[in-house]
C-alpha positions, -999 to +999 in steps of 0.1 A: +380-526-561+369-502-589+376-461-582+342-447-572+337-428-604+330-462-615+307-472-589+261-475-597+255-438-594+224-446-564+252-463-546+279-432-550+253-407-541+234-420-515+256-406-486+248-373-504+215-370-506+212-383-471+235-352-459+216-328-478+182-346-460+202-332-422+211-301-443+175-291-453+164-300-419+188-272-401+176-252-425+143-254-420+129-264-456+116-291-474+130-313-500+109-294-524+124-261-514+157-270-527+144-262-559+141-219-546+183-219-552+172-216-586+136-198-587+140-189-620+138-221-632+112-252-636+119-265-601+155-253-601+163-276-635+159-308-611+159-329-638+122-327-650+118-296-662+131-287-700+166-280-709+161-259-735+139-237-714+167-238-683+194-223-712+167-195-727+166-184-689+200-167-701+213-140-727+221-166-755+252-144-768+276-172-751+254-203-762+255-230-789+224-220-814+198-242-801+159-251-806+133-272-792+109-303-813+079-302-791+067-336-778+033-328-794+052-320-828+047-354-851+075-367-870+069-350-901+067-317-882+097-325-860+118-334-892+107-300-910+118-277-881+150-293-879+154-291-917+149-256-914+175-256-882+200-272-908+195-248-936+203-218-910+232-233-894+246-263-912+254-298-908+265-316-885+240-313-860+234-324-824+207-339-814+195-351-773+162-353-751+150-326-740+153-344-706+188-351-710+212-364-686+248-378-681+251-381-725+224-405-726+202-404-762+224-381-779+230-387-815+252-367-844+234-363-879+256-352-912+230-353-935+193-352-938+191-389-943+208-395-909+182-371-896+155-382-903+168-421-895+178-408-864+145-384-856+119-413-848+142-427-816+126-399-794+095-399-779+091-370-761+105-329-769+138-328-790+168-305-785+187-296-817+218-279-816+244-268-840+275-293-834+311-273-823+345-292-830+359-272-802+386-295-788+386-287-755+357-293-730+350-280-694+328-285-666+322-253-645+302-251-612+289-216-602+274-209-566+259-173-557+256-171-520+243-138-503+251-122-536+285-130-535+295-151-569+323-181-567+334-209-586+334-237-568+350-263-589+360-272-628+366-302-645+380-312-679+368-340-700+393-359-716+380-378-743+385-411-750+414-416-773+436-445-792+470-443-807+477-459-837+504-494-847+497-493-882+484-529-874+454-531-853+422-516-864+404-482-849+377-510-838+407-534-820+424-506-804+390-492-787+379-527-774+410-528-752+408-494-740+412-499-698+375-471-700+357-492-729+319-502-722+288-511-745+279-473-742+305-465-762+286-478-793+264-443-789+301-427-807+317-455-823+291-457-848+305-426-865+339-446-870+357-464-894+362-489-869+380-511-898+401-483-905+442-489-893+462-457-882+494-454-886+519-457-861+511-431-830+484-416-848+458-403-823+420-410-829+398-390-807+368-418-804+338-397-789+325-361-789+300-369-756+313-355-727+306-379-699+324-394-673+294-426-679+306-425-717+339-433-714+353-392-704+378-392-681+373-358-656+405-344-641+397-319-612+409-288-625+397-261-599+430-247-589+435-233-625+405-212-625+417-175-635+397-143-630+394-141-667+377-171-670+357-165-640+344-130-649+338-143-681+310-169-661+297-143-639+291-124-670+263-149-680+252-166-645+253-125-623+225-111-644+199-145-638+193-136-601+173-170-601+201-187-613+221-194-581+232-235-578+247-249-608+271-262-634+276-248-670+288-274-694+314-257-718+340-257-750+365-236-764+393-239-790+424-245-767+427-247-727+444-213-730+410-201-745+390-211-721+410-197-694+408-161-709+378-166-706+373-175-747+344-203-746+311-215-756+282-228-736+271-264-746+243-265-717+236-255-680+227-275-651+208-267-622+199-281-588+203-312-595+241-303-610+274-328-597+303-312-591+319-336-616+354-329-608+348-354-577+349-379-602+390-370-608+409-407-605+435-393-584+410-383-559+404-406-524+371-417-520+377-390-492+384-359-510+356-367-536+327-366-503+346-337-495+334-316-526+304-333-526+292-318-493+305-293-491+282-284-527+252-301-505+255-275-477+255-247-506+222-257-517+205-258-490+218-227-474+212-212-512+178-225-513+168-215-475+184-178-487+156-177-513+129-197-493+105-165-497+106-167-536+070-176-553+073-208-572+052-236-586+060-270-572+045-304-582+037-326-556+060-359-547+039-375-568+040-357-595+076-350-597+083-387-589+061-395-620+075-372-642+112-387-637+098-421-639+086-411-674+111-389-685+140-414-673+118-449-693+120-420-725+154-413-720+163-448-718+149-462-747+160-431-769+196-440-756+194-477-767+171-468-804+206-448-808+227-475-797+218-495-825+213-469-849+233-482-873 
């Protein structure tokens, strides 16, 4: 039987969001109301609201440059503002729906030709962002409860890798790799996949870090330092409507990041896993362990800030708006797939 990280995601997560269902029921609140952990935020970053807008919620001193290509922008307009973007900050650059989630639609452009191929597979808003080699790459939850500020769990992403024969191609090695699947074309494509590496050469094969893309998380929670951790308070502490989430992060060397030396790729709100549950050495057991425990945070979170003003859609609305926004995501992902 296949490890649960493995596992549909609506299959994996249904015992969750049937706990956090009981949860917001002793708490008192609706569904909806799970969105007040984060006030600040379009519905607490639930997945519908705009990425770009969730990160601007914060002093960018710690963040990736980053800027938006508004839906309503046409092509020509798009391509300009990310011209410009390049000019400022260089190639390569990243680029991913504003909508964004677990690495879907994200595409790398050297050039301006690959740019402006690459431009047209997105229908809606546009995130651009300058592109870090940082090797290493972190996920880091953050709770706030009764003002009191914790990490609650970090994962590393280890990135899918192959080690050379001087015999089989880059291509031959990845196609037997025990984490390969047709997702993978979304990094191969910027391989020399004819190439052959000499004997134990290592060739790092993607720079997406998800699980879903071929990542492998390790559940790295017990090596959190204060460094690090005062270094994440430093940016979460001063967003009182930031309270529920995960901050997406890279840094030059483990020992980096756990002095608390480290950039901030993207944060995630309510609607943030706790992706160290998807370590392989963890029991289906331990994983539902993290996994509710983070489900009672939120809703005690959200029932703590139940007073805040917010603006909430209706179901209808919301369920609407993730319909379209997941269809948009979608085909962005597969217009990238075949990119090339």
């Amino acid at each position: 039987m296949k490890h649960h990280e493995f596992w549909h995601p609506r299959l994996f997560e249904a015992p969750y969001y049937l706990y956090l269902g009981w949860q917001c029921l002793r708490h008192r609140i609706g569904i909806r109301g799970l969105a007040r952990a984060n006030y600040a935020l379009d519905h607490g970053e639930i997945g519908i609201g705009s990425k770009v807008e969730t990160q601007f919620a914060f002093d960018q001193a710690r963040f990736l440059p980053t800027a938006l290509l508004q839906k309503e922008d046409s092509t020509e307009a798009k391509l300009a503002k990310a011209g410009d973007f390049a000019n400022e900050h260089g190639y390569p650059l990243i680029l991913k729906p504003d909508t964004g989630c677990v690495g879907k639609g994200i595409a790398r452009c050297d050039n301006d030709r690959e740019l402006a191929a690459t431009l047209p597979a997105y229908r809606g808003a546009v995130i651009v962002q300058a592109f870090n080699d940082y090797p290493v790459e972190y996920g880091v939850f953050y709770l706030r409860e009764n003002g009191v500020s914790k990490i609650s769990g970090m994962n590393r992403r280890h990135f899918p890798q192959v080690t050379g024969d001087g015999v089989q191609t880059i291509g031959q090695l990845a196609n037997k790799h025990p984490r390969r699947t047709d997702h993978w074309n979304l990094f191969l494509q910027y391989l020399d996949l004819n190439a052959v590496p000499s004997i134990d050469e290592v060739v790092v094969l993607s720079f997406v870090g998800s699980h879903t893309m071929g990542c492998k998380f390790t559940n790295d929670t017990t090596k959190v330092t204060s460094e690090l951790a005062s270094s994440i308070f430093s940016i979460c502490d001063p967003q009182p409507g930031f309270n529920f989430g995960r901050l997406d992060v890279k840094a030059p060397s483990k020992e980096a990041l756990l002095a608390g030396d480290f950039i901030v790729i993207e944060v995630n709100g309510v609607a943030s896993l706790p992706t160290h549950i998807f370590d392989p050495d963890l029991s289906l057991r331990e994983s539902y362990s993290i996994f509710l425990y983070h489900a009672r945070k939120l809703a005690a979170i959200a029932a703590e800030h139940r007073h805040e003003p917010m603006v909430l859609a209706s179901f209808k609305e919301i369920i609407r708006r993730v319909s379209e926004n997941q269809e948009a995501l979608n085909s962005a992902h597969q217009r990238i797939l075949g990119r090339n």
